[in-house]
C-alpha positions as CSV (number, residue, x, y, z in Angstrom):
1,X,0.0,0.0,0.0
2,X,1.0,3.6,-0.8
3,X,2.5,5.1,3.1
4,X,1.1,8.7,1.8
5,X,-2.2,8.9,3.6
6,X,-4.3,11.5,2.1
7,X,-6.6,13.7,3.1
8,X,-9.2,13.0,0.1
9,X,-9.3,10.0,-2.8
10,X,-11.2,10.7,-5.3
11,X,-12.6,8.3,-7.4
12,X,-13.4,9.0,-11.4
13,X,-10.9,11.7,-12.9
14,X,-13.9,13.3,-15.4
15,X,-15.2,17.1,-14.6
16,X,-16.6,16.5,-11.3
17,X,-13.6,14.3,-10.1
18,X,-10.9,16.8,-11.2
19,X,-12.9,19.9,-10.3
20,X,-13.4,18.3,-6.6
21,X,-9.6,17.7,-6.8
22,X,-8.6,21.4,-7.9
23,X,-9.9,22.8,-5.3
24,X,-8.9,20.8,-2.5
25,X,-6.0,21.6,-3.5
26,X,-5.9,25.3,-3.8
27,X,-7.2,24.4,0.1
28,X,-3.8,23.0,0.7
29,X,-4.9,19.2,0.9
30,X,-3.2,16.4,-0.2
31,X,-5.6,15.1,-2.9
32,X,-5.1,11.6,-4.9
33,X,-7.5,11.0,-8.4
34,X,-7.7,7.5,-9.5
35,X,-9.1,7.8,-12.9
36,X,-10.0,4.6,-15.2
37,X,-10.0,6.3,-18.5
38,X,-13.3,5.6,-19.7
39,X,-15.3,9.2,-19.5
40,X,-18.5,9.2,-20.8
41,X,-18.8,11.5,-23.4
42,X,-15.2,9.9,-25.0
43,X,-17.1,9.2,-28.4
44,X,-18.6,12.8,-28.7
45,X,-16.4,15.6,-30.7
46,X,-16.7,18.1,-28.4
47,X,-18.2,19.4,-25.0
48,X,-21.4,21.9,-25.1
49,X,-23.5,23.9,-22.6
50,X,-19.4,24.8,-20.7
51,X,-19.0,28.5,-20.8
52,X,-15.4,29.5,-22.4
53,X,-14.6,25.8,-23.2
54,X,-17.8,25.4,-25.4
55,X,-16.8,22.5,-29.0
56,X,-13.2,22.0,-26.6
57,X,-12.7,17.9,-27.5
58,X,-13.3,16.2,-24.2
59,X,-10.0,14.4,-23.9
60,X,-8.4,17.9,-24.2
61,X,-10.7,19.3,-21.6
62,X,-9.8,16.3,-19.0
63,X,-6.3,16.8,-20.2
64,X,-6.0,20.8,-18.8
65,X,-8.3,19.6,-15.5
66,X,-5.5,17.3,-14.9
67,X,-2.3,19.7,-15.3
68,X,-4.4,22.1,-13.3
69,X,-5.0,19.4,-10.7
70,X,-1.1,18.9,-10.3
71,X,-0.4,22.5,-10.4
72,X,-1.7,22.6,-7.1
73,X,0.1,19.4,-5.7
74,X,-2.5,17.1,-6.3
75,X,-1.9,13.6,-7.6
76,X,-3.4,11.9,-10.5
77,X,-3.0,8.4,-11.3
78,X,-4.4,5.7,-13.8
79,X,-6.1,2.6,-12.5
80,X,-9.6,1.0,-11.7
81,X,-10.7,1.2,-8.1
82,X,-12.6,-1.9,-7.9
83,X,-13.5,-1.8,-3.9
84,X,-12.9,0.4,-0.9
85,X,-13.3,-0.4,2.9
86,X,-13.5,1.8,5.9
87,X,-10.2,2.1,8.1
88,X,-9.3,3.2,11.8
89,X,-8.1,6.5,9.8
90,X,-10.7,6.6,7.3
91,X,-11.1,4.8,4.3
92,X,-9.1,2.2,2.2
93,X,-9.3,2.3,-1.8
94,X,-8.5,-1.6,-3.7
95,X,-7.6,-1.6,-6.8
96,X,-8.1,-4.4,-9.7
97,X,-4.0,-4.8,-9.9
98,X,-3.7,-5.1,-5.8
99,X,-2.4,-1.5,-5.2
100,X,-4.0,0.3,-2.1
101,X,-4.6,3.6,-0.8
102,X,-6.0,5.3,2.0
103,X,-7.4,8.9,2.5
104,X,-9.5,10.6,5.3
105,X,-12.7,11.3,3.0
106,X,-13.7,9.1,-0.2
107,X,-15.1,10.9,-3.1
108,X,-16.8,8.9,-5.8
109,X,-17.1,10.9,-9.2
110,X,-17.1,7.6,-11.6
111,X,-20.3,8.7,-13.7
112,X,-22.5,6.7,-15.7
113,X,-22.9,4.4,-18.4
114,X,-25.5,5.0,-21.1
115,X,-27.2,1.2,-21.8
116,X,-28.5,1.1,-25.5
117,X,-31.6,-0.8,-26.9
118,X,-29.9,-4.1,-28.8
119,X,-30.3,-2.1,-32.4
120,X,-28.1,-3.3,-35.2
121,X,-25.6,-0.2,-35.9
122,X,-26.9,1.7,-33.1
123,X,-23.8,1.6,-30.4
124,X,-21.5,2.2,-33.6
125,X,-23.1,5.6,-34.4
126,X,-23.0,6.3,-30.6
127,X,-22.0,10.1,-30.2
128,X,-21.7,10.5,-33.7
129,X,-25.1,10.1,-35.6
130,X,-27.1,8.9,-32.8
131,X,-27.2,11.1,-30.0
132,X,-29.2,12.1,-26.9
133,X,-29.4,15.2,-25.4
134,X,-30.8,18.6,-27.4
135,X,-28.5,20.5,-25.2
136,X,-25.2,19.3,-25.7
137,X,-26.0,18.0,-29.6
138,X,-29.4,19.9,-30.5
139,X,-27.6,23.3,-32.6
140,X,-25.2,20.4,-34.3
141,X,-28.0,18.9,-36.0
142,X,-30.3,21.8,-36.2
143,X,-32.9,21.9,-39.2
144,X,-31.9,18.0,-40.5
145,X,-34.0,14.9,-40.6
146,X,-34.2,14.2,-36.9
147,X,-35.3,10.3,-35.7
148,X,-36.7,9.9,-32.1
149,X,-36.2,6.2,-31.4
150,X,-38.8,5.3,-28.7
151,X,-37.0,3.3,-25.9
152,X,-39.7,4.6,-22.8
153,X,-42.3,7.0,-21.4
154,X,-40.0,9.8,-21.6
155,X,-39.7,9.1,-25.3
156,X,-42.5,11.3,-26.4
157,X,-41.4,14.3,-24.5
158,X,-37.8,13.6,-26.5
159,X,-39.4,14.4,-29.4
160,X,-41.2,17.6,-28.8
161,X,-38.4,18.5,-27.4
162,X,-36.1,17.9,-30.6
163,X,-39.3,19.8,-31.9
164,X,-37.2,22.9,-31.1
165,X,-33.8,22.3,-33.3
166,X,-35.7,20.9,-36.1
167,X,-39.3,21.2,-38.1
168,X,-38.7,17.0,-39.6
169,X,-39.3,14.7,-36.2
170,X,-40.1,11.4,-36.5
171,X,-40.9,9.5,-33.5
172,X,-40.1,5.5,-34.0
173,X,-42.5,3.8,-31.2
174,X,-40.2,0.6,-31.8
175,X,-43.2,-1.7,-30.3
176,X,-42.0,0.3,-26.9
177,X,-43.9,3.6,-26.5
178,X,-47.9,3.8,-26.3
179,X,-48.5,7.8,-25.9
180,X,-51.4,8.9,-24.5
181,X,-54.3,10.7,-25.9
182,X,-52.8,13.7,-24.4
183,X,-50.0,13.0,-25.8
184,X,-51.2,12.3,-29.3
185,X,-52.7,15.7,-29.4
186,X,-49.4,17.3,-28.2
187,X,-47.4,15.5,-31.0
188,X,-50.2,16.4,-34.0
189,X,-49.8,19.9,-32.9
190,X,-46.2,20.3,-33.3
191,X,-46.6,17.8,-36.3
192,X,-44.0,15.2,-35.5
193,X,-44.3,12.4,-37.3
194,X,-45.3,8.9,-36.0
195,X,-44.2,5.7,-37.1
196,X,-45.3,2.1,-35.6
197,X,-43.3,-1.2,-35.6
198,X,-40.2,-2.5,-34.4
199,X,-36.5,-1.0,-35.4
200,X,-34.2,-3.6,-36.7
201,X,-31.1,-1.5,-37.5
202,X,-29.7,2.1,-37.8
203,X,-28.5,1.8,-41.3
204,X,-25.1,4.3,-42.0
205,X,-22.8,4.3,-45.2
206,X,-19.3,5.1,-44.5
207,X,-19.5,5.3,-41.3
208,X,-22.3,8.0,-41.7
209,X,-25.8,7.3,-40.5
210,X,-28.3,7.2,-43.6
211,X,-31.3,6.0,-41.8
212,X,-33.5,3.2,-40.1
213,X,-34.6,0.2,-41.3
214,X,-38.1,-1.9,-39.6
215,X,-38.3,-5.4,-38.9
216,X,-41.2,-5.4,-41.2
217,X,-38.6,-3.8,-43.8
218,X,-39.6,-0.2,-44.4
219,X,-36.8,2.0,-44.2
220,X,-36.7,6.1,-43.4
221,X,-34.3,8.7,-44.0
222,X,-32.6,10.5,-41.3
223,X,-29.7,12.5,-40.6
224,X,-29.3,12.3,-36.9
225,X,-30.8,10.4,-34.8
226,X,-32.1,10.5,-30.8
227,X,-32.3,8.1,-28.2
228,X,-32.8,8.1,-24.6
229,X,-30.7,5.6,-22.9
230,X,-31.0,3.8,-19.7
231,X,-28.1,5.7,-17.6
232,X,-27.1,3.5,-15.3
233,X,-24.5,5.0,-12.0
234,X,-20.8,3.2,-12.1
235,X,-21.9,2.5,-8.1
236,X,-20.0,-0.7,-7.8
237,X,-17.3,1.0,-5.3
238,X,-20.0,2.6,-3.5
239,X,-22.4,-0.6,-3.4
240,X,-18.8,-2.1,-1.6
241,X,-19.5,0.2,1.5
242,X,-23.3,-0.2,1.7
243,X,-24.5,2.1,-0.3
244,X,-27.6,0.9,-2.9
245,X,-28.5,3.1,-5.9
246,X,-31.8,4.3,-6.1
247,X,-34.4,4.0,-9.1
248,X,-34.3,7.7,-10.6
249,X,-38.2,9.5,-10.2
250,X,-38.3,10.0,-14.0
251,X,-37.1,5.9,-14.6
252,X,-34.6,7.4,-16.4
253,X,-32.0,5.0,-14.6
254,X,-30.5,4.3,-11.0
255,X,-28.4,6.8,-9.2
256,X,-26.9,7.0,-5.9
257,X,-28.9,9.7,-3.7
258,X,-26.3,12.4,-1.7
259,X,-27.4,15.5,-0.1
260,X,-27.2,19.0,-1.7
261,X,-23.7,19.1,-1.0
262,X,-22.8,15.7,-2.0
263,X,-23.3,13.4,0.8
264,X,-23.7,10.5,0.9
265,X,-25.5,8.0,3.8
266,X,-22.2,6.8,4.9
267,X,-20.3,9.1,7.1
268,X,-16.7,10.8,4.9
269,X,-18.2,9.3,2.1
270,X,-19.7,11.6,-1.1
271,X,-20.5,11.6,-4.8
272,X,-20.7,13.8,-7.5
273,X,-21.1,13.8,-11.4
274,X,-23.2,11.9,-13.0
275,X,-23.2,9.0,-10.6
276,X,-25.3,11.0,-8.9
277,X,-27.1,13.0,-10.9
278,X,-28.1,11.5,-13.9
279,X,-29.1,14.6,-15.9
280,X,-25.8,16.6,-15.3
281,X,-24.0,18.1,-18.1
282,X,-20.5,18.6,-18.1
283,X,-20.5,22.2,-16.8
284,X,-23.1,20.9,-14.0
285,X,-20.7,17.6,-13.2
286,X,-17.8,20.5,-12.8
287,X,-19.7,22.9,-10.4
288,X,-20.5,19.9,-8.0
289,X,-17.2,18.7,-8.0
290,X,-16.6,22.2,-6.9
291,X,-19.3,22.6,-4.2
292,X,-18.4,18.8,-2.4
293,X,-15.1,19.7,-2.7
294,X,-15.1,22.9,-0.3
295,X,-17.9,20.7,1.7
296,X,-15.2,18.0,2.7
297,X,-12.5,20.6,3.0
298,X,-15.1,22.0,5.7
299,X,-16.2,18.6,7.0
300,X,-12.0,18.4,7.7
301,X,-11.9,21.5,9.2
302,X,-14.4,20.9,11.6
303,X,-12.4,17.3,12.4
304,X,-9.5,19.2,12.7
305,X,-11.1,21.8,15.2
306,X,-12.3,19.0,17.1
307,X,-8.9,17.5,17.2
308,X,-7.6,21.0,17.9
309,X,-10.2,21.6,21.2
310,X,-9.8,17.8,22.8
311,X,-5.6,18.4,22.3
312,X,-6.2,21.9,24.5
313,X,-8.8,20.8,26.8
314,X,-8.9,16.8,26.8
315,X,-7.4,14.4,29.0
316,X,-3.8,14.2,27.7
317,X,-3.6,18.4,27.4
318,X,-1.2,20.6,29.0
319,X,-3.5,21.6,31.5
320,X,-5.0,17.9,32.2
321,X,-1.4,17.0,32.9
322,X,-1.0,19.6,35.4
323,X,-3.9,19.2,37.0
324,X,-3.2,15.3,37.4
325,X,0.4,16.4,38.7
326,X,-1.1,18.5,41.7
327,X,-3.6,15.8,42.9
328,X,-0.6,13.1,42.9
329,X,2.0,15.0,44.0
330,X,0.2,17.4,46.0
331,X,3.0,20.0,47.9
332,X,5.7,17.9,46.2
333,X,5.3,19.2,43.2
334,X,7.4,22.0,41.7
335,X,6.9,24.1,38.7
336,X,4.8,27.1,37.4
337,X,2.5,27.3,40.2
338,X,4.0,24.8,43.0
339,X,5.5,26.3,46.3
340,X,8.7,28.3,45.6
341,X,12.1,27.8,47.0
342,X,13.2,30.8,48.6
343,X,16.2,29.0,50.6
344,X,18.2,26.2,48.8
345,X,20.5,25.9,51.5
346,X,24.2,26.0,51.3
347,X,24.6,22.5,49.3
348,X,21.9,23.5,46.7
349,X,24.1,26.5,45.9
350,X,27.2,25.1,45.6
351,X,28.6,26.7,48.8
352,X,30.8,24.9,50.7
């Protein structure tokens, strides 16, 4: 195991991980990441909706979090945390090759995974032609032929929200989606298109995407196409110290729940990103790592007070010793406030 005992570990080196890290360390706290290398939004071009770094390519993005990270004497470090444990001093991170390290606080910013329906082509055009969010892809394909596949009952409101970037929405039910008679009026009046029967591939042509193609064989033109995926909270380390993720309300996925501030049920422990919040956007995943990073710089600060009170006031302080020293030795004792010596005596001075 490492020796260096750190204040924080942090778990998941994407925006919330290396924000969190950032500033602990502009804090002055000794701050490890352990990042596996697998973000998220890897197969996308470029990040959206993140003021100043708006089209930046992600890998460059986590590549300038990370030299900012060191810059302030954090650490950063490749590997995949696979279990953690809590310790005497705090907690205790495993990882897969056997390495371990320990830290005060544990912060788990490891993010999602997006689970796609088992459509021929579909995980291929994966950040590319098939996309899911209007905010961080909606202006890219504004005005084309936009495909809603439907994958669940927040399918419908995918496409009228798509409705915005583009007048051409088709919504695929793919045998999944049943709207409502609500929601048959809301989609006639916005004119998106509806077509029944199951989706057997997303059809592409050098590695572009052309279109979809029904089981019963009708195909359909698109340029882009969205789908909502089951997002799905990388909470394996967590679930390792009792923690359980939680269905989201809008069955979206399964999250783990913290507080505002990132905490989590079990005490040093917090999350932030995208394991926790399944809607975050990169810019949002950055400002929590943020927030629970000056929250478990204050949660240390109030251990440290603690520490700082009991060492002044507790049994083994200065002024506990003292007090123990009078009651044993009673008018024995010398020092500060025992009896003085006015008259040492001839042999106490020297004097012969």
């Amino acid at each position: 195991m490492d020796a260096t005992r750190y204040d924080v570990v942090i778990v998941g080196g994407g925006a919330a991980g290396l924000s969190a890290a950032t500033t602990l360390g502009r804090a002055l706290r000794s701050v490890l990441v352990i990042d596996s290398g697998t973000p998220r939004n890897a197969p996308a071009a470029g990040v959206h909706g993140y003021l100043s770094r708006d089209g930046m390519n992600p890998g460059e993005l986590l590549s300038v979090g990370r030299s900012e990270v060191l810059s302030y004497g954090g650490t950063v470090m490749d590997g995949e945390a696979v279990s953690a444990r809590r310790t005497p001093d705090g907690f205790e991170v495993i990882l897969g090759d056997a390495r371990r390290f320990s830290g005060r606080r544990l912060l788990v910013t490891t993010g999602l995974t997006d689970e796609l329906p088992p459509i021929s082509g579909l995980r291929e055009q994966w950040g590319k032609g098939v996309v899911h969010c209007p905010y961080c892809h909606g202006w890219e394909i504004r005005g084309q032929r936009i495909g809603v596949l439907g994958t669940g009952p927040l399918s419908v409101h995918q496409a009228l929200l798509f409705r915005q970037w583009s007048r051409d929405i088709t919504l695929f039910l793919n045998d999944t989606v049943e709207p409502t008679d609500e929601e048959w009026d809301k989609l006639a009046a916005r004119s998106v298109t509806v077509v029944g029967g199951a989706v057997a591939s997303a059809d592409a042509v050098d590695g572009v995407l052309t279109g979809l193609t029904l089981h019963q064989g009708s195909s359909f033109d698109l340029q882009a196409l969205a789908v909502g995926t089951r997002m799905e909270a990388r909470s394996a380390l967590l679930e390792s110290l009792g923690l359980t993720s939680q269905v989201h309300p809008s069955g979206a996925g399964r999250f783990i729940e913290t507080d505002a501030l990132g905490a989590t049920a079990v005490r040093g422990v917090y999350a932030a990103g995208n394991v926790s919040n399944l809607m975050a956007q990169v810019i949002t995943a950055a400002a929590e790592g943020v927030m629970t990073g000056a929250r478990i710089n204050a949660d240390l600060i109030e251990e440290e007070t603690r520490w700082a009170v009991e060492g002044h006031f507790g049994p083994f302080s200065a002024a506990s010793e003292a007090d123990v020293s009078g009651i044993v030795l009673g008018h024995r004792r010398r020092g500060l406030d025992g009896p003085k010596v006015t008259d040492m005596g001839p042999a106490a001075t020297g004097e012969r």
